[in-house]
N, C-alpha and C positions, 0 to 999 in steps of 0.2 A: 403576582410577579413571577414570571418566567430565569429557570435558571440561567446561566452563561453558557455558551456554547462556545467551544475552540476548538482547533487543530495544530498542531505543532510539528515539524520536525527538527529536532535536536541538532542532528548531523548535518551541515550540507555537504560538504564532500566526503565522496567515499574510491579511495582507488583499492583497485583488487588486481590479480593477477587471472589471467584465463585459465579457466577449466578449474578455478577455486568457486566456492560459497560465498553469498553475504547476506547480510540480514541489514536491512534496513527501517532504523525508527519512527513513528509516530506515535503521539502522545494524543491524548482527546479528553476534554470534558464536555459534557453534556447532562441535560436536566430530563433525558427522557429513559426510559427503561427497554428502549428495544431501538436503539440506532441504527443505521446502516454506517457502516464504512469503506472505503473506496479507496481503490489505487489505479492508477492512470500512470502510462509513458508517454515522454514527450521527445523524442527523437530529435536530430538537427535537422532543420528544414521542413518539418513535419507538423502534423496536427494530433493533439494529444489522444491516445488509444485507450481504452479501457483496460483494465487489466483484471480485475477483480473486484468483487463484492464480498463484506463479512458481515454478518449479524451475532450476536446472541442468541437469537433463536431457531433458527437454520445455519445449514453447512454452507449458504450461498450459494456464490458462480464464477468460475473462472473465463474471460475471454478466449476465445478456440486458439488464437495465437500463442497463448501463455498457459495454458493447463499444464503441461507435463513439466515447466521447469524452473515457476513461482508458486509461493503458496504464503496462508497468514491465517491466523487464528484470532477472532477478538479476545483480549484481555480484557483487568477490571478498565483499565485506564489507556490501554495499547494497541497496536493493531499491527506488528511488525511483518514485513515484508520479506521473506527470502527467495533467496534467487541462487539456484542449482547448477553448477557448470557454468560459468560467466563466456560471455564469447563478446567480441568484441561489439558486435550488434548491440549489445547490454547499454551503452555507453551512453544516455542519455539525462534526462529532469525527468525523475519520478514526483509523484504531487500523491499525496493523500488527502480524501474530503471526508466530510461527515453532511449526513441526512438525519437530521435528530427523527 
């Protein structure tokens, strides 16, 4: 019998002011020992962008668009998302997955 696997995010809305930080939540359980986790934009009118890769066991990969001014670390349970200098471009649905 295979664990449960989930994704969550806590927060749906989050307003910030420009040229501030935010960190945005996701939660995760999973039954494997070396998950991938994911975070993806979804812009208006757009189709959703990649934005990053985290494991456990490597540092990952950030999307060329978003290296210099998002970043996230996996925790035991988490995967938060920060985002540096907010500009209005920022302004979309972020999605977090999981790859057990």
């Amino acid at each position: 019998c295979s664990g449960e696997e989930s994704v969550e995010q806590p927060v749906r809305d989050v307003t910030h002011s420009e040229g501030t930080s935010v960190t945005l939540e996701c939660t995760y359980q999973t039954s494997s020992s070396q998950p991938d986790l994911f975070w993806y934009i979804q812009r208006s009118h757009d189709f959703p962008k990649y934005i990053l890769k985290r494991n456990t066991y490597s540092a990952g990969d950030n999307g060329t668009e978003f290296h210099e001014r998002m970043s996230s670390a996996v925790q035991s349970t988490s995967v938060p998302l920060s985002i540096q200098k907010l500009s209005v471009r920022d302004s979309a649905v972020y999605y977090c997955a999981l790859r057990p």
